[in-house]
C-alpha positions in Angstrom: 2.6 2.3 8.1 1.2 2.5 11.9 -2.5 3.0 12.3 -4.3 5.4 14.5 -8.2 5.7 15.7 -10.2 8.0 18.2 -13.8 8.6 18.9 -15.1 11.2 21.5 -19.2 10.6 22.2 -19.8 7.0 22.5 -20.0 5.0 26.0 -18.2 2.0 24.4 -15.6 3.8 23.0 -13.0 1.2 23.9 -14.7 -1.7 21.6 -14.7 1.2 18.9 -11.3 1.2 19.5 -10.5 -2.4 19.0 -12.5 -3.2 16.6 -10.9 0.1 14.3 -7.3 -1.1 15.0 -8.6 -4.7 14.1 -9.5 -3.1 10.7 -5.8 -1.9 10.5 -3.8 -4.2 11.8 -2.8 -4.7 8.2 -0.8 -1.0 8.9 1.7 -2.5 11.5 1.3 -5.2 14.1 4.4 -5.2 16.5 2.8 -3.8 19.3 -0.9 -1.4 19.8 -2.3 0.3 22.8 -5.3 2.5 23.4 -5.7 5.4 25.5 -9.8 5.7 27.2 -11.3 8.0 29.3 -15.0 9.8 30.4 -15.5 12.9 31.8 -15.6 12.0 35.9 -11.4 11.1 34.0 -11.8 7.1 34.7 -8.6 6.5 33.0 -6.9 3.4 31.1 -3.9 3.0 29.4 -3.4 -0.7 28.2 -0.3 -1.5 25.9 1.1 -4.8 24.2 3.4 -6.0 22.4 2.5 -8.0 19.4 -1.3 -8.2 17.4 -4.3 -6.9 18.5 -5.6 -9.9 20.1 -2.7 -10.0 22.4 -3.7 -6.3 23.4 -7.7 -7.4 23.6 -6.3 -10.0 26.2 -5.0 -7.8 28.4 -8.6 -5.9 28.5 -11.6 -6.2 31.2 -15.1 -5.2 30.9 -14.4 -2.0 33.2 -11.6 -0.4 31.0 -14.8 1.5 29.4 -14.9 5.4 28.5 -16.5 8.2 25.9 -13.1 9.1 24.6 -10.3 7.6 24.0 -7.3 7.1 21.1 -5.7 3.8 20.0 -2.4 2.5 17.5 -1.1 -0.3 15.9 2.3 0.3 15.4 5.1 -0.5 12.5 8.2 0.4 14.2 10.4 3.2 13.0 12.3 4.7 15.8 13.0 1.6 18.2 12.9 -1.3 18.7 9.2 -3.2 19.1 8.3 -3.7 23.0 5.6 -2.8 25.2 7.9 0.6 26.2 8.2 1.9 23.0 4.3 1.4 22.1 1.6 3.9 21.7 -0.1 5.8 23.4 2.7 8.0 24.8 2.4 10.2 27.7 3.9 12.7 29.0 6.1 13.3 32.0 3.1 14.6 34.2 1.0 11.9 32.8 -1.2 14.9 31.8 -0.9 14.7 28.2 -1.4 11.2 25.8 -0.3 11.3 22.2 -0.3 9.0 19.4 1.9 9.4 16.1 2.4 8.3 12.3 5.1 9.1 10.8 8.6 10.2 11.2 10.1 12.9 13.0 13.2 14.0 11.3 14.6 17.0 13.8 14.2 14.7 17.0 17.5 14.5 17.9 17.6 19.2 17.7 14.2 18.7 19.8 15.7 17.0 22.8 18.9 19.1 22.3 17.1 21.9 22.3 14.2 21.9 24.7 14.3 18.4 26.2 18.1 17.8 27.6 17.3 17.8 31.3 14.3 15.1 30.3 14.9 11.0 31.0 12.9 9.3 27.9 11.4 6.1 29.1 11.6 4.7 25.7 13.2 5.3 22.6 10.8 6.6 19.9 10.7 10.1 18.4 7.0 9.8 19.9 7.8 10.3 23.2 9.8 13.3 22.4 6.7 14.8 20.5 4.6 14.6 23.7 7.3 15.9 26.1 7.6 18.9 24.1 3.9 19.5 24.2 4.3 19.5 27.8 7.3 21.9 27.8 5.2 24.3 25.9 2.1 23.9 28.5 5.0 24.2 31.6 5.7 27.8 29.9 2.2 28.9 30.2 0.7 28.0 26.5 -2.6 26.7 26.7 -2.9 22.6 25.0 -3.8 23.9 22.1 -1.3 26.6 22.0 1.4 24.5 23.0 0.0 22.0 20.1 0.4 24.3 17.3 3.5 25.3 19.0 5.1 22.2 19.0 3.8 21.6 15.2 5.6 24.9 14.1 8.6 23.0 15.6 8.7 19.8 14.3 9.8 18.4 10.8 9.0 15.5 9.1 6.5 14.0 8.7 3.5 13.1 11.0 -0.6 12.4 12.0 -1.3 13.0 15.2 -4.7 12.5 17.9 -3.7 14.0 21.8 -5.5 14.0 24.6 -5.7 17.0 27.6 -6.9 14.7 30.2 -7.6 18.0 32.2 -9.8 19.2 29.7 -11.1 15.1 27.7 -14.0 16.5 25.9 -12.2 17.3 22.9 -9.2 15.6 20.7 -6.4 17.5 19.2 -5.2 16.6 15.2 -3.3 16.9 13.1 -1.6 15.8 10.1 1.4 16.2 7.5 2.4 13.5 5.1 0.4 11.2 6.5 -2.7 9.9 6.2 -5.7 11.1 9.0 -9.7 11.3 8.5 -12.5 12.9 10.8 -15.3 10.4 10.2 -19.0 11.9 11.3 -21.5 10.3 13.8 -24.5 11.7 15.7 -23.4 13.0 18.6 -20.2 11.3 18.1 -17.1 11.7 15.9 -14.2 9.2 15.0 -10.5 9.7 14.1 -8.8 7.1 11.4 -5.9 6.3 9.5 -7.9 4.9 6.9 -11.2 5.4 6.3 -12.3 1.1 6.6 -11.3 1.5 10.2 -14.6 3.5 11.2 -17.3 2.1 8.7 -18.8 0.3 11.3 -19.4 3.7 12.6 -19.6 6.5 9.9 -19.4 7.0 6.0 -19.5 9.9 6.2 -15.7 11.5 6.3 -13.9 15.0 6.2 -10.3 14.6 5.0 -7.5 17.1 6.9 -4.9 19.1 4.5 -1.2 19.0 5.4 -0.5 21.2 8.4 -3.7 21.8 9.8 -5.1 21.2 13.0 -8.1 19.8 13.9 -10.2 20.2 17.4 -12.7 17.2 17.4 -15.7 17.2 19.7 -18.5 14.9 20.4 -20.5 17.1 18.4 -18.7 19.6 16.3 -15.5 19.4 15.1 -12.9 22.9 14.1 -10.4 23.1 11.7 -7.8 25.5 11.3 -4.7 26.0 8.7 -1.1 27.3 9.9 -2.8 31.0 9.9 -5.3 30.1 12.6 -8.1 30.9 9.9 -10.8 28.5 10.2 -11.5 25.8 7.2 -15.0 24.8 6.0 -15.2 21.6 4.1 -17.9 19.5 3.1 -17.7 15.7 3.9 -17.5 13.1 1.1 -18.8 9.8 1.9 -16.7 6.4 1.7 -17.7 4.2 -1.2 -17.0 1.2 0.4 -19.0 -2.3 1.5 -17.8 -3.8 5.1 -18.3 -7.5 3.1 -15.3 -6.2 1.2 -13.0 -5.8 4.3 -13.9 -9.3 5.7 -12.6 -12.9 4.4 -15.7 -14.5 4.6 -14.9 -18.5 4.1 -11.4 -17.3 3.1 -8.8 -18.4 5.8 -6.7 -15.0 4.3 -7.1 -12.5 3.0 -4.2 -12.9 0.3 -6.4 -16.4 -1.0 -9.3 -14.1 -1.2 -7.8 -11.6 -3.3 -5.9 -13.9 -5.6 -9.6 -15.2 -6.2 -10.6 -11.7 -7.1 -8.6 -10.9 -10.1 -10.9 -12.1 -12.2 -13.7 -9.9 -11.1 -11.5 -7.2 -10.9 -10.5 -7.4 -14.4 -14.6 -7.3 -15.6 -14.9 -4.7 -13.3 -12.0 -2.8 -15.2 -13.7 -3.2 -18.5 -17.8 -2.1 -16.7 -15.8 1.2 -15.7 -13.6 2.1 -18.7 -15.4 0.9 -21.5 -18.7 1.5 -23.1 -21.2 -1.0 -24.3 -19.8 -1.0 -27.8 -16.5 -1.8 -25.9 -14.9 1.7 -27.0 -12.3 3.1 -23.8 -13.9 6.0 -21.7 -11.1 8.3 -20.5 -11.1 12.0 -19.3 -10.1 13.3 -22.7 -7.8 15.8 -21.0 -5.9 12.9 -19.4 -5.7 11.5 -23.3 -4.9 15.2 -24.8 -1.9 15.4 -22.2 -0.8 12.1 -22.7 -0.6 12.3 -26.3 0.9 16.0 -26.1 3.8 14.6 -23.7 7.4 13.3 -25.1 7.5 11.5 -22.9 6.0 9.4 -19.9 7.6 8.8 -16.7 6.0 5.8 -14.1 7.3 6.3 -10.5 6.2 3.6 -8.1 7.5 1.4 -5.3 7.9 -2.6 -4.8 4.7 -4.7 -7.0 3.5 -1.1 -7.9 6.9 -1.1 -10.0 6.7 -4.2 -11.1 3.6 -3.1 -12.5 4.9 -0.2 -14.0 7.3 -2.0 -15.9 4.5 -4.3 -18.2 2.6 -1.4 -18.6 5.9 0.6 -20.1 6.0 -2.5 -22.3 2.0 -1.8 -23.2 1.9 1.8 -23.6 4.8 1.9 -25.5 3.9 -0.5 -28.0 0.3 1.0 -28.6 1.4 4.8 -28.5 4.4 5.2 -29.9 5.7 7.0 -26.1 8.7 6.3 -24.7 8.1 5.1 -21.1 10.6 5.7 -18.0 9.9 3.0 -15.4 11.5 4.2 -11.8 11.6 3.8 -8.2 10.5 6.8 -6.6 12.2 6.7 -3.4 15.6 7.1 -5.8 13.8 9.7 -8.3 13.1 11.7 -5.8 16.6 12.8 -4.6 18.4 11.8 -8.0 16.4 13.1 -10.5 17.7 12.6 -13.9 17.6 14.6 -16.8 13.9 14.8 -18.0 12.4 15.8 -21.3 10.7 18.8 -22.5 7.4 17.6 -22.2 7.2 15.0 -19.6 4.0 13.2 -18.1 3.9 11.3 -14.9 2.1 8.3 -13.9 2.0 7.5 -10.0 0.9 4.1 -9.1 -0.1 3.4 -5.9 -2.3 0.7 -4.5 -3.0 2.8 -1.2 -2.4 5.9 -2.5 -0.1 7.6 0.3 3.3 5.9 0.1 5.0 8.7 1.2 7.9 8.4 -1.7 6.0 8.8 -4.6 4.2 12.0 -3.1 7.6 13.4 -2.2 7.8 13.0 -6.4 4.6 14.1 -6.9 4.9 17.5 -5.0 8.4 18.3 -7.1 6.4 17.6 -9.7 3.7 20.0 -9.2 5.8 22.9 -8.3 6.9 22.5 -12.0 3.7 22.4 -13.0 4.3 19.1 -15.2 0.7 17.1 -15.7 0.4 13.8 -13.7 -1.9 11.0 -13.4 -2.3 8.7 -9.8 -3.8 5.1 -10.6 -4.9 3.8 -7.2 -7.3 2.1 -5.6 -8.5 4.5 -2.5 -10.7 7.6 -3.9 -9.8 10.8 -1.7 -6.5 9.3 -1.2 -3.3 11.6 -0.9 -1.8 11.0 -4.7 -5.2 11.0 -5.9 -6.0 14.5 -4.6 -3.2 15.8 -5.1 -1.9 14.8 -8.7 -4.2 16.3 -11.4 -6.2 13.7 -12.6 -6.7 10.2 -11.1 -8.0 6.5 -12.5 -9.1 4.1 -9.7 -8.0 0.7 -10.3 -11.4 -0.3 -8.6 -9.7 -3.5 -7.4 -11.8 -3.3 -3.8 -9.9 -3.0 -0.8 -6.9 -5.0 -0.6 -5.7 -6.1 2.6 -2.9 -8.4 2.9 0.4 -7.3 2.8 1.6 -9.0 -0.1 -0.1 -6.9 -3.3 -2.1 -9.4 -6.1 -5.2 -8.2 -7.4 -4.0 -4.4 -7.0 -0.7 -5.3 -9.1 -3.2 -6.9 -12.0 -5.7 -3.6 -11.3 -2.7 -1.4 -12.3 -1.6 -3.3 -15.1 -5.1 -3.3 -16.9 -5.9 0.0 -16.1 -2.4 1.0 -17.9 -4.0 -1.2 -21.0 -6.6 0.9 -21.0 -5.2 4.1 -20.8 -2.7 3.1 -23.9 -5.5 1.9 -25.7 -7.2 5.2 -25.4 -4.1 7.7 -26.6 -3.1 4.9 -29.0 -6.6 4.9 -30.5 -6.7 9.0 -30.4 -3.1 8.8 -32.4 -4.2 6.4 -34.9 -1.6 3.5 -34.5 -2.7 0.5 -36.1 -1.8 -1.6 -32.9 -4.1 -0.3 -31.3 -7.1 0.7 -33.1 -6.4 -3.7 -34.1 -6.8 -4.3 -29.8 -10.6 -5.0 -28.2 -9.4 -4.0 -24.8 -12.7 -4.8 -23.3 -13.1 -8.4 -25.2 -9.2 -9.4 -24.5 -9.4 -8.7 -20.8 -13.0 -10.4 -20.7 -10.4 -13.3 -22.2 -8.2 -12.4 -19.4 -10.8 -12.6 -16.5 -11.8 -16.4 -17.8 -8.6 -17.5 -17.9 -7.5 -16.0 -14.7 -10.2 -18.4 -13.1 -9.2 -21.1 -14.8 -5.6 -20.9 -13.2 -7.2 -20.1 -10.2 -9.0 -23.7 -9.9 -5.3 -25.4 -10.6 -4.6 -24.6 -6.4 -4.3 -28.0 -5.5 -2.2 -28.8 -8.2 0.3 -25.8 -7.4 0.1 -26.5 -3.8 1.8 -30.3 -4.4 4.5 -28.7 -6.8 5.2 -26.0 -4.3 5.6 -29.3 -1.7 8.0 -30.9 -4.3 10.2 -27.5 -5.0 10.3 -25.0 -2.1 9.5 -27.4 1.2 13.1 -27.5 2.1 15.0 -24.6 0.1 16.8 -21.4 1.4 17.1 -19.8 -2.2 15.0 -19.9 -5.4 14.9 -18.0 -9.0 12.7 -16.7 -11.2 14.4 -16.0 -14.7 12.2 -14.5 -18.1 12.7 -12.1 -20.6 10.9 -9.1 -21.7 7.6 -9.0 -20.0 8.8 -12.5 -18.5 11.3 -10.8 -16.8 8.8 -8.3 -15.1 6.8 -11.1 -13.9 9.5 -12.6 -12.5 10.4 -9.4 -10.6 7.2 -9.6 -9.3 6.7 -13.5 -8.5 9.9 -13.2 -6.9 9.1 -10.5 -4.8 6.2 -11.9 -3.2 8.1 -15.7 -2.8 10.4 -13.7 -0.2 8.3 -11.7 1.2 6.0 -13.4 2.9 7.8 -17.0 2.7 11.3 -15.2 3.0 12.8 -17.9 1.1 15.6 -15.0 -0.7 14.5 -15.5 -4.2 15.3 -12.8 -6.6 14.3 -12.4 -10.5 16.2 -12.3 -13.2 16.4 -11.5 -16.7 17.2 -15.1 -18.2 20.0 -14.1 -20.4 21.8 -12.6 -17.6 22.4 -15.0 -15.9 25.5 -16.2 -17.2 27.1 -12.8 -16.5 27.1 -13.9 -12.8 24.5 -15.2 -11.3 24.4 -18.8 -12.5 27.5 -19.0 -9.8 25.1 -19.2 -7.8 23.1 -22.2 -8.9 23.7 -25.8 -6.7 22.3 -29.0 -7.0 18.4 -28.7 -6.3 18.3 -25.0 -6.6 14.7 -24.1 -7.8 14.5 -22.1 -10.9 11.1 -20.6 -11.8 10.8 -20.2 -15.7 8.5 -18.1 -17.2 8.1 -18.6 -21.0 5.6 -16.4 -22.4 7.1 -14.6 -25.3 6.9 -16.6 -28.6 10.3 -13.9 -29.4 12.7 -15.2 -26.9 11.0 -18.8 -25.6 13.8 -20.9 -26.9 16.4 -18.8 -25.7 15.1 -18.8 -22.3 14.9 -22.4 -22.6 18.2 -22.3 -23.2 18.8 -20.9 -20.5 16.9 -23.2 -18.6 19.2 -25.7 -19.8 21.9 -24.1 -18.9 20.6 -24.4 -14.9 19.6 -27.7 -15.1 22.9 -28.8 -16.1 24.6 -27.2 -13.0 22.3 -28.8 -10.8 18.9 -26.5 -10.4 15.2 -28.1 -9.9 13.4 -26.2 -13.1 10.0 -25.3 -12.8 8.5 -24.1 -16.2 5.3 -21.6 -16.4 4.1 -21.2 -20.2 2.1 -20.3 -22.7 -0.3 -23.2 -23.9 1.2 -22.7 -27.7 4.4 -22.9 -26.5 4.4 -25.0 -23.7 6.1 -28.9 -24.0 5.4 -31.4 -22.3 7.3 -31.5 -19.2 6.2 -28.1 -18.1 4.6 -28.1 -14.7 2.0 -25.0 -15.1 0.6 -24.6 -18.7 -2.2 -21.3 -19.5 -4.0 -21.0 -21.9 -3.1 -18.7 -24.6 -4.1 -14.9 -24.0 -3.4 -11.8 -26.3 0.7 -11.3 -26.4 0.5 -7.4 -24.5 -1.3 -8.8 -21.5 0.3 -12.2 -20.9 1.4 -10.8 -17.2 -1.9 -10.6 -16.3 -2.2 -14.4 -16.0 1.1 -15.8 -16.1 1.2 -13.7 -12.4 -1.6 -15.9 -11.3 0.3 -19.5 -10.5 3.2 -17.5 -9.1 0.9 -15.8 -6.3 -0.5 -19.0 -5.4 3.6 -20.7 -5.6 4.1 -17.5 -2.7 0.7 -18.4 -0.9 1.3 -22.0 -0.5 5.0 -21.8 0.6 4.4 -19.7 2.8 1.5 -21.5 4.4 3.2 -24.7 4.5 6.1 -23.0 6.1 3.9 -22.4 8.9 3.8 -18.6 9.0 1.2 -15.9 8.5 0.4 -15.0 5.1 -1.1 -11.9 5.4 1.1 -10.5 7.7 4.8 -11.2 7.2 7.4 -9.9 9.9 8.7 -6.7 9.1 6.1 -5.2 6.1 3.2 -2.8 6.4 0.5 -2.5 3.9 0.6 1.1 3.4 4.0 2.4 3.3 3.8 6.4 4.8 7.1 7.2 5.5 10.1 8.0 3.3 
């Protein structure tokens, strides 16, 4: 959620510093700070609330150093201000620490070792870095009274502190949360995500759960909870600064939505030969097909996208598919089956809730697959096999082109087993040719913007409330388009499964409500036309999505016709740009809605 970065060896550390937090603002933009000093212990501590640029205000050219931490912050334990920003310090002003994550036991720490202590603000934070310096008060050297206080805390946490008596070295560590060591010559960085630091490094060591790291201008340790110390070899970070920046794009979400369609070719170059045939780790395939069956755990549009690809997998390999949200799974699991298989979808790859799934599921030793779009990412290393949606970074907060990634990586992955059972469905599907279909007719909804951007005018420039109503897959798109209309618009739209919606939630249909209809599915179009009708007649302002060989006349967005399993794929397209343009004609920042983070890394 929050973002951290450090460097130790570089003059200009504090433009390092900036210019990582920049990179992940997308994390959490309430309030940021950094922390800079050298080794004559010229010190800075500059904090504000709201974006980075609000913090780069408050800057001069002499608030310069060799070492120094920084955050961006997503609050969790109080309330966004100035006080409860990062970097903390301690009482004595000796020690500065800042924090990802959530510390569950932080009410036992102050009880226990903290009551005679007055917190200036009210994050769990603070009490982390007090109860450093109750451990150094005792007589426990920093790093001592580090690991110390990490034997003490639970929950979960990354962490970068700075001794100003001793600032030639950072202390790290991490559990649950995402933290990289990226090395430089004579220099070495500290990031919550590797895109923070490429202007820097590509070069990256990644830090297992409940280690701790010392990080030096030119070495750097590592230790696990035993004290024993870790060798690992760096990877480096297949990743293109062009892709992190917007280019001509005035966001990043307009960017993106204009990606799909390379994204999908891109899907076919990387899981498809040249005679179009799938290529899939076979084991993946042989576990797969040896599973009863298959259980998706994901979170908000990763769920969404779980859903269509139940629909796909199931109908090409004869699997049953459980869809569910992981932050329930994981402390109400339900009965599974003897041979289950799990699929974790995750666009960044930590969101925290699926891992706390994925680790139950390794202790039983049941087989799991991550799809997500960050190599070296949490679910990916720690799940047994992983498929990257190879989507390209995706910043904005509301997910498009990772959503589509997910689904046509799942249409791969069915096509594979499908083909290795022998169902007629899909040895009869040319995954490669139908989403090379899918990619041109992404592009040609794509060009329709300035036609959506006047119906958006006419539908949602004045209303509280909207709908989006489908069934089948219909209904999972409208899950989807619904969730990003209110989260970066926040007009409280919800989706619904058409024929529902005379089992209550028609009562809440007045004159000029906007209903979204999505009719896709030669099965059930009339009834959810029907359905449609039903609206109209109580008052609501329809707004009809369809198929081209379905469509009638008076439908505002008509797409051209696409294979039946991967109708999402482009019937998704004109309800991201309905959410874009809302929301931009609303007046309020697209990328970065109040209250959401990108990468969601706590429970």
């Amino acid at each position: 959620m929050c973002g951290i970065v450090g460097i130790i060896g570089k003059e200009n550390a504090t433009d390092v510093l900036v210019q990582g937090l920049e990179k992940l603002e997308y994390r959490g933009y309430d309030s940021a700070g950094i922390f800079v000093t050298d080794k004559d212990r010229q010190e800075h501590l500059v904090k504000s609330l709201g974006r980075i640029a609000d913090l780069q205000n408050k800057l001069n050219p002499e608030i310069q150093g060799t070492i120094g931490i920084g955050h961006t912050r997503w609050a969790t334990h109080g309330k966004p201000s100035e006080r409860n920003a990062h970097p903390h310090t301690s009482s004595n002003q000796r020690f500065i620490l800042v924090h990802n994550g959530v510390i569950e036991n932080f009410e036992e720490i102050k009880q226990e070792f903290l009551q005679n202590k007055q917190l200036e603000g009210e994050t769990d934070t603070e009490i982390v870095v007090y109860l450093i310096e109750y451990f150094s008060n005792i007589g426990m050297t920093t790093k001592e009274a580090f690991k110390k206080s990490l034997s003490v805390i639970k929950g979960s946490y990354a962490f970068a502190l700075i001794d100003k008596h001793n600032p030639e070295m950072i202390y790290v560590a991490k559990n649950k949360s995402p933290l990289l060591i990226g090395l430089g010559d004579n220099f070495n960085v500290i990031c919550s995500d590797a895109m923070a630091m490429l202007t820097e490094t590509n070069h990256f060591v990644e830090i297992a759960d409940g280690e701790m790291v010392i990080v030096k201008a030119d070495k750097i340790e590592i230790e696990d909870q035993k004290g024993n110390l870790v060798y690992r070899e760096s990877y480096e970070a297949q990743l293109d600064l062009s892709d992190i920046e917007k280019g001509t794009y005035p966001y990043y979400m307009l960017k993106e939505i204009d990606d799909q369609p390379t994204v999908m070719r891109r899907v076919v170059q990387e899981y498809t030969d040249s005679f179009g045939e799938t290529v899939i780790n076979q084991e993946i395939i042989d576990h797969v097909t040896d599973s009863d069956r298959i259980y998706i755990i994901a979170c908000g549009t990763s769920y969404n996208a779980g859903w269509v690809g139940k629909a796909i997998i199931e109908k090409m390999t004869n699997t049953p598919v459980e869809v569910h949200l992981s932050s329930e799974f994981g402390y109400n699991m339900p009965l599974l089956s003897e041979k289950p298989f799990f699929i974790f979808l995750s666009q960044s790859g930590e969101t925290a809730d699926s891992r706390q799934v994925l680790v139950q599921a390794n202790e039983f030793s049941y087989p799991s697959l991550t799809l997500t779009n960050v190599a070296g990412s949490t679910l990916s290393r720690e799940a047994d096999y992983t498929l990257l949606l190879h989507a390209g970074p995706e910043i904005a907060v509301a997910s498009t082109k990772a959503y589509t990634a997910q689904i046509a990586v799942l249409a791969v992955l069915a096509k594979a087993v499908g083909d290795h059972k022998g169902n007629q469905s899909s040895l009869d599907f040319d995954i490669a040719h139908e989403l090379s279909v899918i990619a041109a007719v992404m592009e040609t909804m794509i060009d329709e913007k300035m036609v959506i951007s006047q119906l958006v005018e006419d539908y949602l420039a004045t209303t509280r409330n909207a709908f989006y109503i489908g069934r089948g897959v219909d209904y999972y798109v409208s899950m989807e388009a619904s969730l990003k209309l209110k989260e970066i618009s926040y007009i409280q739209a919800e989706g619904f499964a058409a024929g529902e919606l005379k089992h209550g939630t028609i009562a809440l249909i007045e004159e000029g409500t906007p209903v979204f209809g999505v009719v896709t599915d030669k099965k059930t179009a009339a009834h959810t036309r029907g359905n449609l009708k039903e609206v109209e007649s109580r008052g609501a302002h329809n707004f009809v999505i369809s198929l081209q060989s379905l469509a009638k006349e008076t439908d505002q967005v008509i797409i051209p016709d696409v294979h039946p399993l991967l109708t999402p794929l482009v019937s998704i397209i004109p309800t991201q740009l309905i959410a874009y343009f809302a929301t931009l004609q609303r007046g309020y920042d697209v990328d970065k809605p109040r209250n959401l983070a990108k990468s969601v890394t706590v429970e």
